[in-house]
C-alpha positions as a Markdown table, in Angstrom:
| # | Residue | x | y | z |
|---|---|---|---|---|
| 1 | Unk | -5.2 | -41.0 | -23.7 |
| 2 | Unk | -1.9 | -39.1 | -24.0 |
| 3 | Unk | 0.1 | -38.6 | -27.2 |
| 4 | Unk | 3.1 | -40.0 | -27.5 |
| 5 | Unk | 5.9 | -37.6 | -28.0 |
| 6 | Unk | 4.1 | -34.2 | -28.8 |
| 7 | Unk | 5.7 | -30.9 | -30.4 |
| 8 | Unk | 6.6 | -28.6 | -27.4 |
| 9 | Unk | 4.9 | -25.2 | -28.0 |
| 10 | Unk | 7.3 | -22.5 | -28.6 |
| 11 | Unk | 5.1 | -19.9 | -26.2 |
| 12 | Unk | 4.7 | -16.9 | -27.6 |
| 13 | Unk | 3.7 | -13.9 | -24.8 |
| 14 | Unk | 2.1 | -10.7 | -25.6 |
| 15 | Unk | 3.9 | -7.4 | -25.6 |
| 16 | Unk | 2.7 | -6.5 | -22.0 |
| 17 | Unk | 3.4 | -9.9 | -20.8 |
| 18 | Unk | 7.2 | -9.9 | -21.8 |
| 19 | Unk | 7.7 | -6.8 | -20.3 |
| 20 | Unk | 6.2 | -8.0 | -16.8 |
| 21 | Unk | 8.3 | -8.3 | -14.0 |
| 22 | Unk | 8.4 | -9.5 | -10.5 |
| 23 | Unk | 8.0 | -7.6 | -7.3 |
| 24 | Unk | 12.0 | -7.1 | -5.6 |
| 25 | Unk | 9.7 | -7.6 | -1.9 |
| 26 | Unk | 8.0 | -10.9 | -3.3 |
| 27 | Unk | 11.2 | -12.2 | -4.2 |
| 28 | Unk | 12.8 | -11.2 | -1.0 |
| 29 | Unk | 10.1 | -12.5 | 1.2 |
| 30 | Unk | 11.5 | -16.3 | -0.2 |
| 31 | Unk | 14.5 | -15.9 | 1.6 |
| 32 | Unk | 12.6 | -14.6 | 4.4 |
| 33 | Unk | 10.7 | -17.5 | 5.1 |
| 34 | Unk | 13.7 | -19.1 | 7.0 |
| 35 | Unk | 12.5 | -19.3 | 10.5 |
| 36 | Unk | 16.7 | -17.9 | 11.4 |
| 37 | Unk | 16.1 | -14.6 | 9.4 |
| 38 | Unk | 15.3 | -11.1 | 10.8 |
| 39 | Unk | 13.3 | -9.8 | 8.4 |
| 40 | Unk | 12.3 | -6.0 | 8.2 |
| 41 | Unk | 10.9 | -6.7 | 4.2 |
| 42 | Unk | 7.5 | -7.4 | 4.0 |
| 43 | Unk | 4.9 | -4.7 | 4.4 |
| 44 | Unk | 2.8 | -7.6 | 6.4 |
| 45 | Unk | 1.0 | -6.7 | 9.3 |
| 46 | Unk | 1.7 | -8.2 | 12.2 |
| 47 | Unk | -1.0 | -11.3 | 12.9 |
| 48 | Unk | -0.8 | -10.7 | 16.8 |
| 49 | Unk | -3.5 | -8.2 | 15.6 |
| 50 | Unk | -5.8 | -10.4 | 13.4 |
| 51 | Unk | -9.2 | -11.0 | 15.0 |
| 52 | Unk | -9.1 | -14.8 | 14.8 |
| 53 | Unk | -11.9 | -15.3 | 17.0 |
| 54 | Unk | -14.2 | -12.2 | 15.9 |
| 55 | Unk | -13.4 | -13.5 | 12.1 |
| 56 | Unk | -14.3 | -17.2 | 13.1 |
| 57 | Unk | -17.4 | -15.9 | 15.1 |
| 58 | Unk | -18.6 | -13.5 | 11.8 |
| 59 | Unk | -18.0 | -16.8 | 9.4 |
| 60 | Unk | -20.2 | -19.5 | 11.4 |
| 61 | Unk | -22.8 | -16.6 | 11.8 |
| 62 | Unk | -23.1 | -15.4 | 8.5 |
| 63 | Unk | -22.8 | -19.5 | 7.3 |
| 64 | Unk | -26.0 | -20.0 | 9.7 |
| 65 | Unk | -28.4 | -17.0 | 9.2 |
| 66 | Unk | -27.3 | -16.0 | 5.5 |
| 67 | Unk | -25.4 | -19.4 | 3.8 |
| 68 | Unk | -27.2 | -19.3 | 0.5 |
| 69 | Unk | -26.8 | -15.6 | -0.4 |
| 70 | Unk | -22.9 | -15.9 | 0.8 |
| 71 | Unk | -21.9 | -18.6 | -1.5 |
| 72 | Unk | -23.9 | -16.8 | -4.1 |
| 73 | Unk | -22.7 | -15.0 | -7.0 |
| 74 | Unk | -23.3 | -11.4 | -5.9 |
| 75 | Unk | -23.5 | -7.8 | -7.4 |
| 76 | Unk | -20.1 | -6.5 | -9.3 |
| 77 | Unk | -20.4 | -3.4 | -7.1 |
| 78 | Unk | -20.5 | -4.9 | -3.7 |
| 79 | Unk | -22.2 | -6.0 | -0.7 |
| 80 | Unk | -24.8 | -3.0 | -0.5 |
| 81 | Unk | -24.7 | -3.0 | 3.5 |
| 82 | Unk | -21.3 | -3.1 | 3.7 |
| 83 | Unk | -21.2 | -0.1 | 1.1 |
| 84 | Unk | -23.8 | 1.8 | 3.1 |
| 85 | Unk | -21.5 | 1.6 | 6.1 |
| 86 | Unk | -18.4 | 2.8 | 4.2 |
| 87 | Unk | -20.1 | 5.7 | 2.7 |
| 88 | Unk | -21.6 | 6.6 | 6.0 |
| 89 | Unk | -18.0 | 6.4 | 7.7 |
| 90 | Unk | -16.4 | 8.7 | 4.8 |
| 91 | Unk | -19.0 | 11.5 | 5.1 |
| 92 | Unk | -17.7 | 13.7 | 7.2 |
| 93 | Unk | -17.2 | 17.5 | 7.1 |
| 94 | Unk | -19.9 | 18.6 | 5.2 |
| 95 | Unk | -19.4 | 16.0 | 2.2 |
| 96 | Unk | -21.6 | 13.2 | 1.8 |
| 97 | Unk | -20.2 | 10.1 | -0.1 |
| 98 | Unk | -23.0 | 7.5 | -1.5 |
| 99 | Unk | -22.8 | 4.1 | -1.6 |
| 100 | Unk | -23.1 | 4.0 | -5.2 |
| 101 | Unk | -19.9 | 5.9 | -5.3 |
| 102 | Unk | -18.1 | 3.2 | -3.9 |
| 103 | Unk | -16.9 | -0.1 | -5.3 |
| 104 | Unk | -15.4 | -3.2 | -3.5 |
| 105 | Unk | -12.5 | -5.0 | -4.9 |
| 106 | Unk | -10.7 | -8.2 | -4.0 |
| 107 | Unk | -7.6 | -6.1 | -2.6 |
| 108 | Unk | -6.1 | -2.5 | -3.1 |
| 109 | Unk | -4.2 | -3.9 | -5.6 |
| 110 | Unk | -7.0 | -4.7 | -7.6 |
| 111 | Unk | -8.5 | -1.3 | -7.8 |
| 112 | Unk | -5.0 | 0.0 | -8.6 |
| 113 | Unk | -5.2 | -2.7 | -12.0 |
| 114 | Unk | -8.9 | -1.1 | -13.0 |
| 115 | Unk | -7.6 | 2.4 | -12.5 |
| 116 | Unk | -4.9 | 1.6 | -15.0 |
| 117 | Unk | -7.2 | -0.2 | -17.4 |
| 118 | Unk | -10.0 | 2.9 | -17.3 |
| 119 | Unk | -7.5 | 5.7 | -17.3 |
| 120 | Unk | -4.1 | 5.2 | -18.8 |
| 121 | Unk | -3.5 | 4.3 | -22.0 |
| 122 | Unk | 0.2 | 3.7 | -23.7 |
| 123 | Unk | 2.1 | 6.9 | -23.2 |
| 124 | Unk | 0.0 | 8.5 | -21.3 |
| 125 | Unk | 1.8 | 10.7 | -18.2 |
| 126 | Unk | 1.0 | 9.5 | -14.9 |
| 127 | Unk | 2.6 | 11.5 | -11.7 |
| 128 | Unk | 3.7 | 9.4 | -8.6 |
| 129 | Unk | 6.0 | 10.6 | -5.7 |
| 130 | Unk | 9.8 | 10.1 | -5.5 |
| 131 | Unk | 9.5 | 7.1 | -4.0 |
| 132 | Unk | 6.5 | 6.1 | -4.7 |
| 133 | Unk | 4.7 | 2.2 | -3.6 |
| 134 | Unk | 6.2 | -0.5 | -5.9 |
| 135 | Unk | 2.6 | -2.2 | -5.8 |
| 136 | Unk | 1.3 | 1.3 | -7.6 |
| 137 | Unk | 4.0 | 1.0 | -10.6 |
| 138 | Unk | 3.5 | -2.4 | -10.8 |
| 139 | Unk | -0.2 | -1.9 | -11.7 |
| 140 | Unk | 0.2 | 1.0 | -13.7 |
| 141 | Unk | 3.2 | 0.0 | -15.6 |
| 142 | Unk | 1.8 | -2.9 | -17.6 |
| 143 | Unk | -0.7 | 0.0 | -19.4 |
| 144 | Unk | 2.7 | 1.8 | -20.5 |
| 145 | Unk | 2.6 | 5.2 | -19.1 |
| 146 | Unk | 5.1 | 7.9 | -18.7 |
| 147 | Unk | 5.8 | 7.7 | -15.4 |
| 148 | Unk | 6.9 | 11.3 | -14.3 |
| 149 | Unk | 8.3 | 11.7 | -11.0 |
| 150 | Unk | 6.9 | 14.5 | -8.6 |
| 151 | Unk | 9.7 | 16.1 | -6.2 |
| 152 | Unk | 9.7 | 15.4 | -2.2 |
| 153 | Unk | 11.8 | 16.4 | 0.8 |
| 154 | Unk | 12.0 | 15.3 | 4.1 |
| 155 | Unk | 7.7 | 16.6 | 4.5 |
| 156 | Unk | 6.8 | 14.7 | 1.6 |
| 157 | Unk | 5.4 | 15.2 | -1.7 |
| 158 | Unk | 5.6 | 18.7 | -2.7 |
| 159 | Unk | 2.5 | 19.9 | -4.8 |
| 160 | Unk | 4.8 | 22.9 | -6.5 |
| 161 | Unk | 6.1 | 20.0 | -8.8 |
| 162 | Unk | 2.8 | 18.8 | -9.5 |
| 163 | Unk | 2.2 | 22.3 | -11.1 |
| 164 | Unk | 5.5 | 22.4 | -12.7 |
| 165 | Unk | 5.6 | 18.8 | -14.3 |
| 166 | Unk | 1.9 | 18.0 | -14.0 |
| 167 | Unk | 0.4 | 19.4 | -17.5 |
| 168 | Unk | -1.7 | 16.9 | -19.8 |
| 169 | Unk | -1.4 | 14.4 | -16.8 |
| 170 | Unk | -4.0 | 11.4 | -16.6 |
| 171 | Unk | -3.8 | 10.8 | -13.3 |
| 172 | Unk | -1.6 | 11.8 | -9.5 |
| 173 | Unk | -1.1 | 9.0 | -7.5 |
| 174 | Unk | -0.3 | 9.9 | -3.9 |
| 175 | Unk | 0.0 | 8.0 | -0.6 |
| 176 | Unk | -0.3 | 10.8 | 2.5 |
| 177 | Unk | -0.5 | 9.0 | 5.4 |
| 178 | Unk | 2.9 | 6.8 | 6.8 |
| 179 | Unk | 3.9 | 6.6 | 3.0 |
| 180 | Unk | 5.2 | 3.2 | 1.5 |
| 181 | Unk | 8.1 | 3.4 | 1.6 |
| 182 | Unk | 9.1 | 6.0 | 3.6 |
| 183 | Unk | 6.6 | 6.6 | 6.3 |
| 184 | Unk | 6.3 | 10.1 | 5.7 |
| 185 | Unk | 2.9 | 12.3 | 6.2 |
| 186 | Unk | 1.5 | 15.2 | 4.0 |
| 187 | Unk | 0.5 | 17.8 | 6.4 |
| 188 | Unk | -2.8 | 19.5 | 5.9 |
| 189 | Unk | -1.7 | 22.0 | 4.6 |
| 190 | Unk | 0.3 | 20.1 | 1.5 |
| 191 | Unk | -3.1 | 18.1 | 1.0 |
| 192 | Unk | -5.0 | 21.4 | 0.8 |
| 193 | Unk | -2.2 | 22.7 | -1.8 |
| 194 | Unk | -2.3 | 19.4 | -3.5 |
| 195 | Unk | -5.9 | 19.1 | -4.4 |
| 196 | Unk | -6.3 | 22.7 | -5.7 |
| 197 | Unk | -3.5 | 22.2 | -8.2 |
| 198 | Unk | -5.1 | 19.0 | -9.2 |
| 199 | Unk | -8.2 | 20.4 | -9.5 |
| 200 | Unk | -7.2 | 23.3 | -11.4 |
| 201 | Unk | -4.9 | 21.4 | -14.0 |
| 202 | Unk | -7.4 | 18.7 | -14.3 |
| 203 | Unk | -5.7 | 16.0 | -13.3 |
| 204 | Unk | -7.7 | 12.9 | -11.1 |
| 205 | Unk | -5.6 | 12.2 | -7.8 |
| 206 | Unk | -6.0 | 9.2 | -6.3 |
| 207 | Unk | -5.9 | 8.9 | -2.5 |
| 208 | Unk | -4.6 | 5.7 | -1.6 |
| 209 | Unk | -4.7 | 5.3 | 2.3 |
| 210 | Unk | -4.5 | 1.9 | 3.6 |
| 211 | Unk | -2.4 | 3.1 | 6.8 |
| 212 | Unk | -4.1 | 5.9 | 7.6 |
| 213 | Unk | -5.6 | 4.6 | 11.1 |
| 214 | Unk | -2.8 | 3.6 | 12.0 |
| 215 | Unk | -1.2 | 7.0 | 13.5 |
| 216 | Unk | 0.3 | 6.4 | 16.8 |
| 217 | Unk | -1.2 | 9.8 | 18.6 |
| 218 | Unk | -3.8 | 12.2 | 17.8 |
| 219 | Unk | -6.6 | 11.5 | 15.4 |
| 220 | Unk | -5.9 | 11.0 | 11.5 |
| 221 | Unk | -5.7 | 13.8 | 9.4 |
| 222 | Unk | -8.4 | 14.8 | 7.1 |
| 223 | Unk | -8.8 | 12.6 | 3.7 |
| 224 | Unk | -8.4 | 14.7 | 0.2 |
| 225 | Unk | -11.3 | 13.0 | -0.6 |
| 226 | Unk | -13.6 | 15.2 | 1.3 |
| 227 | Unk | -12.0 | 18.3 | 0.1 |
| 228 | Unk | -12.9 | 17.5 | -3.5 |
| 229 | Unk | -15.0 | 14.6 | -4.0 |
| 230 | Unk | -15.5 | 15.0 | -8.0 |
| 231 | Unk | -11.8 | 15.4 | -7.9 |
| 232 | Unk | -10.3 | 13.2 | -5.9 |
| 233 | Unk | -10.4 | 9.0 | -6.5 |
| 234 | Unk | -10.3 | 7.4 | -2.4 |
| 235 | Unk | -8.7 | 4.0 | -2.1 |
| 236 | Unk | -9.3 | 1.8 | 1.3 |
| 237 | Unk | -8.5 | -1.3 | 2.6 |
| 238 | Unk | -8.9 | -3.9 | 5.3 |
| 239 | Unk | -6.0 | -5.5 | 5.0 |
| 240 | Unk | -3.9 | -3.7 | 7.9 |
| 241 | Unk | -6.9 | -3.2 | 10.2 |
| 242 | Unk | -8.1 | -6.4 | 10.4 |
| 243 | Unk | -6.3 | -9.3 | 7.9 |
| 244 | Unk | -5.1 | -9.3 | 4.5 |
| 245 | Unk | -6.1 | -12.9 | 3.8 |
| 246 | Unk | -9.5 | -11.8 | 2.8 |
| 247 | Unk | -8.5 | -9.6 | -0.2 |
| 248 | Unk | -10.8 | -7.2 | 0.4 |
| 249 | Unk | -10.6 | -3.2 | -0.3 |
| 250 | Unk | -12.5 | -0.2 | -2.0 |
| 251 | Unk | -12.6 | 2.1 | -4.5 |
| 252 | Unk | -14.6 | 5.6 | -4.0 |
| 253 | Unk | -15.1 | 8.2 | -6.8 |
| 254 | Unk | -17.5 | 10.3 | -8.9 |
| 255 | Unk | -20.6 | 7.7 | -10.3 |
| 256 | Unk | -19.4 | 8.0 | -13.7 |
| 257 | Unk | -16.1 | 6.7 | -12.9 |
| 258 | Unk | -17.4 | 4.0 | -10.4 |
| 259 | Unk | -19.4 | 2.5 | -13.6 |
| 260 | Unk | -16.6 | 2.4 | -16.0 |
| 261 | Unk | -14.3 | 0.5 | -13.1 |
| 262 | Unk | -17.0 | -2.1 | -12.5 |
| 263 | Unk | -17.2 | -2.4 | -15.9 |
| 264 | Unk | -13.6 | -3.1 | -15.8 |
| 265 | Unk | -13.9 | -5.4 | -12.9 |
| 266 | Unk | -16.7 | -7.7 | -14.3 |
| 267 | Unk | -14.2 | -8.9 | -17.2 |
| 268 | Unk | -11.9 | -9.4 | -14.4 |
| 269 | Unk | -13.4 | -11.6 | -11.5 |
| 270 | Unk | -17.4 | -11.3 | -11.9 |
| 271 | Unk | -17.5 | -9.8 | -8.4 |
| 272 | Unk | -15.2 | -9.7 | -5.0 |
| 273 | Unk | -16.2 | -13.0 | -2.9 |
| 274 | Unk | -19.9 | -12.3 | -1.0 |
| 275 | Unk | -18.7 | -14.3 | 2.0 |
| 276 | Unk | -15.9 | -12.3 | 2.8 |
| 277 | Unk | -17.8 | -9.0 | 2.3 |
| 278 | Unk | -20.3 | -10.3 | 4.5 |
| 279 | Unk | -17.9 | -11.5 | 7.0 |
| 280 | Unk | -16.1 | -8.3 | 7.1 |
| 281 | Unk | -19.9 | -6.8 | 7.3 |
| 282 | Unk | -20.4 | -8.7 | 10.1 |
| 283 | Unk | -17.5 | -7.9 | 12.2 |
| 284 | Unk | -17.5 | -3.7 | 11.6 |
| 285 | Unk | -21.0 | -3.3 | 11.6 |
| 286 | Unk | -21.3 | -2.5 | 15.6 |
| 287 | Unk | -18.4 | -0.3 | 15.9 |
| 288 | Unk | -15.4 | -2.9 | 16.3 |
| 289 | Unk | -12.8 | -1.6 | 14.6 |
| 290 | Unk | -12.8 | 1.7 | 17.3 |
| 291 | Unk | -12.0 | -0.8 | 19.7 |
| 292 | Unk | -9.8 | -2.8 | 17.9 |
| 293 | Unk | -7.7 | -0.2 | 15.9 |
| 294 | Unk | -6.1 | 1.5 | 19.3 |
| 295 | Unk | -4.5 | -2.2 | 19.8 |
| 296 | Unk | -2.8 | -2.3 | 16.6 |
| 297 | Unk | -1.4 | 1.2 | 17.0 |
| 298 | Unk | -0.3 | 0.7 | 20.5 |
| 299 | Unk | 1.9 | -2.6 | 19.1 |
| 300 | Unk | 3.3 | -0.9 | 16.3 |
| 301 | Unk | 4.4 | 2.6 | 18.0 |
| 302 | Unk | 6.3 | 0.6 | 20.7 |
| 303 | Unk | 7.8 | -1.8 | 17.9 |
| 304 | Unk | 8.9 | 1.5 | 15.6 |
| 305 | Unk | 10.6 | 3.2 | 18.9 |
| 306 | Unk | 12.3 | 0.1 | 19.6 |
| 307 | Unk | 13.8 | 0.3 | 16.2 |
| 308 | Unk | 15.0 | 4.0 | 16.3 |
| 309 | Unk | 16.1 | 4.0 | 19.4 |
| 310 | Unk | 18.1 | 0.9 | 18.0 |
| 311 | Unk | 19.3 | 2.3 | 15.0 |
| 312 | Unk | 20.0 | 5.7 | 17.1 |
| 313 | Unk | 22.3 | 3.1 | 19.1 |
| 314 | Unk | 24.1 | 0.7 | 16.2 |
| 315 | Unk | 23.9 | 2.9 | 13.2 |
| 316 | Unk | 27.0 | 5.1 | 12.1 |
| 317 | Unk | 27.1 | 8.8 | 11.7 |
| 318 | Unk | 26.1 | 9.8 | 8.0 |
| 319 | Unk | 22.8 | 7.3 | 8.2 |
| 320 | Unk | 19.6 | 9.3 | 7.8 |
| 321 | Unk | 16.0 | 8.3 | 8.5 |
| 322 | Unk | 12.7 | 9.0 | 9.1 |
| 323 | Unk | 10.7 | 9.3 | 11.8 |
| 324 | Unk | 7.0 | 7.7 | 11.0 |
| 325 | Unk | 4.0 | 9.3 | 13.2 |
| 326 | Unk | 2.1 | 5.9 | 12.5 |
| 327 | Unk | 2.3 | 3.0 | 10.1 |
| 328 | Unk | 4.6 | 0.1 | 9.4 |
| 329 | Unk | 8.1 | 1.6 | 8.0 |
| 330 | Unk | 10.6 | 3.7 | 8.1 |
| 331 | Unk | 13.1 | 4.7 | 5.0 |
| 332 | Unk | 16.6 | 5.0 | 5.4 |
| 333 | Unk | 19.2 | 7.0 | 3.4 |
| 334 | Unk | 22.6 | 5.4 | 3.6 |
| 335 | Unk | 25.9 | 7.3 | 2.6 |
| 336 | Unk | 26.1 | 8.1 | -1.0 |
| 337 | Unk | 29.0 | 5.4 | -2.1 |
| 338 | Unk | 26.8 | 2.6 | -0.6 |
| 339 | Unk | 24.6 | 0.1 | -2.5 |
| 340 | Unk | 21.7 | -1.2 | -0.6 |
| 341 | Unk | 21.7 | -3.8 | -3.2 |
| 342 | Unk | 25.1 | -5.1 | -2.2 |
| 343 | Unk | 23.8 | -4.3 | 1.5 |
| 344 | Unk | 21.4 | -6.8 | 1.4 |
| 345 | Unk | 23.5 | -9.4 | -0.3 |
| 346 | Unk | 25.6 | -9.3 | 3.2 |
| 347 | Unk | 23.2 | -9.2 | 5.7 |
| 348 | Unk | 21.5 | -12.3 | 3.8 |
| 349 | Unk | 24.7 | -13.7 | 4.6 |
| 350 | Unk | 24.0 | -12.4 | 8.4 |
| 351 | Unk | 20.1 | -14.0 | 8.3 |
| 352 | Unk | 18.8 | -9.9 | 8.5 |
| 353 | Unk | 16.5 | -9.3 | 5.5 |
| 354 | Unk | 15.5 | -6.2 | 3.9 |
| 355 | Unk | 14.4 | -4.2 | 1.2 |
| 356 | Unk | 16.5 | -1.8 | -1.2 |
| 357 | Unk | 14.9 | 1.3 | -2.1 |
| 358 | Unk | 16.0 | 1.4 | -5.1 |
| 359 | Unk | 12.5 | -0.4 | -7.4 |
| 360 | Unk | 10.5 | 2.2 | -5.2 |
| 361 | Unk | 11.1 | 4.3 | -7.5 |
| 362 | Unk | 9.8 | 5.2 | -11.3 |
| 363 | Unk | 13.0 | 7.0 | -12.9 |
| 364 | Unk | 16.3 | 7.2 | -11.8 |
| 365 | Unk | 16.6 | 5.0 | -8.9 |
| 366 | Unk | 18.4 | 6.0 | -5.6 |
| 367 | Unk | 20.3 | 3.1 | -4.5 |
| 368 | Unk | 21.7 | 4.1 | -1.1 |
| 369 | Unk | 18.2 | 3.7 | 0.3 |
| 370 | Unk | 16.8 | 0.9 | 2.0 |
| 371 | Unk | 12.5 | 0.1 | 3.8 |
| 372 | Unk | 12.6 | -1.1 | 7.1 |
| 373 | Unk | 9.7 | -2.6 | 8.0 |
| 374 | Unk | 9.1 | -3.2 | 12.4 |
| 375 | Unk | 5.7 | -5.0 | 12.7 |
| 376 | Unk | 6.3 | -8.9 | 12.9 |
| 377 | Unk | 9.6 | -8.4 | 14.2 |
| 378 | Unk | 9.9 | -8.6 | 18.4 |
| 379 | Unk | 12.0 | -6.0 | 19.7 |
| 380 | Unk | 14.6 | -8.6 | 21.0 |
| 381 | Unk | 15.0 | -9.9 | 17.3 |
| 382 | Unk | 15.2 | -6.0 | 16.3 |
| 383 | Unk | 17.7 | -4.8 | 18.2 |
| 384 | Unk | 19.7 | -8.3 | 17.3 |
| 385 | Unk | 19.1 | -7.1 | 13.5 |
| 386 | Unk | 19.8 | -3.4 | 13.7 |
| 387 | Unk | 22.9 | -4.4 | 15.0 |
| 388 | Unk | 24.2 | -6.4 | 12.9 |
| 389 | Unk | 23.3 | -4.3 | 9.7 |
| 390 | Unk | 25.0 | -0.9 | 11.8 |
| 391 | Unk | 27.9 | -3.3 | 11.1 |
| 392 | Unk | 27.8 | -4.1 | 7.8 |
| 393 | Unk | 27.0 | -0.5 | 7.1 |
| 394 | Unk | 30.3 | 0.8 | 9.4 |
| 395 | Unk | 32.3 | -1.8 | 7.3 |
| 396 | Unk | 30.9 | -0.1 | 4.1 |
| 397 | Unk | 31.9 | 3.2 | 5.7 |
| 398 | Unk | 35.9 | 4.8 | 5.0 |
| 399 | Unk | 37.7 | 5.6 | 8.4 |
């Protein structure tokens, strides 16, 4: 039975929610579902490197042999063998990780949410990098903080200014491998510099790494989190080594920390799905991603060069980038007088997508920056797109 001609609720949202807002990439990726647009946007890995068949393989067997306990509610801290395999896999150089130091969560994202909720409160000071991962001031934003920006150059962040601005801080967050957005490293020694002035002020850093197999040579460089495991809060996911679909990352820390995130996590979603940590379980457990992981880096280092050596080609003197030793971006700075914003209202126009620089970052925004991501994109379709944006950017330029 339906009434007839009810009084429309006047909604009335919280605080929090009427300050919410929605990411510049999510809205960007609607115009980038034309089939005609180039788009270097998304942060998507490319799906020539999911494991369709492995994943399909992983489901029916799990489905056969364990189908109750999968579609069973399951622990709030995770699948305990997938747990035991993690910690086993981040104990390395004299520092041994537990399982019960690690919690699974339905995505990165996710654990970045809990952090907030168990750490900041209104007003309190949270340090990020100069530009730092939209997805990261998303989370932390809706808690209120203080967002205080931490200096970088052309190496990254630089842990001086974590000593300089860094007093009474709740928490660092720091990305130092192939950086979102700008595909920079922190070299080993920065990391070493890094975690000793967060240990020594007190402040929690949080390691969030979900790029860092993907360098393109050498082997990856050592995690903070094994320089300073009561110190130093280690975030991983699946989602670029084997499919973001399954919404499936991790959170390691000290125990005491751990507990109060699950907490966190049971008023959120119960648990992460059991059939995809089983799945996931299923497909790692016997060493695939060694095998698998030199694929994806092998794709993605010949997709990058094809895009600097475009850019190298079509893009005007006074264009800076970056040169990314793995991952999926690279960050351009564009002459001073020109708005990416405006940029990317043009090359719409031109069926080239991408995204401005400028909500990457916390306070005063740079906006003659732009993310290029090279992943999905084939490297006729990105040299057809880094031409036509050297274009619009020569247009843009005085002669």
């Amino acid at each position: 039975m339906k009434l007839e001609n009810p009084t429309p609720i006047n909604w009335k949202f919280s605080d929090r929610a009427e300050q919410l807002q929605s990411s510049a990439i999510r809205e960007i990726l609607k115009v980038t579902m034309r089939p005609e647009v180039i788009s270097f946007a998304g942060g998507l890995p490319s799906p020539e490197t999911f494991p369709v068949e492995r994943m399909k393989a992983a489901f029916d067997k799990v489905l056969s042999t364990q189908g109750k306990a999968a579609l069973q509610y399951g622990p709030t801290d995770g699948y305990a063998p997938l747990r035991e395999f993690l910690a086993d896999s981040l104990s390395v150089d004299g520092s041994r990780i537990l399982p019960e130091q690690i919690l699974m969560v339905s995505g990165s994202q996710q654990g970045l949410d809990l952090l907030g909720k168990v750490l900041v409160d209104e007003g309190s000071k949270v340090l990020v990098e100069t530009p730092s991962y939209l997805g990261a001031l998303q989370a932390f934003s809706v808690y209120r903080p203080e967002f205080v920006s931490v200096d970088t150059d052309a190496h990254g962040l630089i842990p001086a200014s974590v000593a300089s601005k860094g007093a009474g801080a709740r928490l660092m967050y720091a990305l130092p491998n192939f950086q979102n957005p700008t595909g920079r490293t922190l070299s080993v020694e920065r990391r070493v510099e890094l975690v000793e002035t967060c240990a020594r002020m007190g402040i929690p850093l949080i390691e969030d790494n979900p790029y860092g197999d993907l360098c393109y040579s050498g082997e990856p460089l050592p995690k903070m989190l094994n320089m300073n495991p009561g110190g130093v809060i280690y975030m991983g996911s699946f989602s670029k080594v084997l499919t973001p679909g399954i919404r499936l990352g991790y959170v390691v820390g000290p125990t005491p920390l751990i507990r109060k995130l699950e907490q966190a996590k049971q008023a959120a979603d119960l648990h992460t799905a059991q059939l995809t940590q089983m799945v996931v379980y299923e497909v790692i457990k016997d060493g695939f991603l060694a095998e698998h992981i030199p694929t994806i880096r092998n794709l993605y280092s010949r997709q990058c060069n094809v895009m600097l050596d475009a850019m190298k080609k079509h893009f005007p003197a006074g264009v800076e980038w970056t040169t990314p030793e793995g991952g999926m971006f690279i960050w351009i700075t564009l002459p001073a007088h020109i708005d990416s914003n405006e940029l990317l209202a043009e090359a719409i126009q031109q069926n080239v997508a991408f995204v401005p620089g400028g909500p990457f970052y916390a306070n005063e925004a740079e906006k003659n920056t732009m993310r290029l991501s090279f992943v999905t994109v084939s490297p006729e379709r990105i040299n057809e797109g880094i031409e036509k944006l050297g274009k619009l950017i020569k247009a843009r330029i005085p002669a």
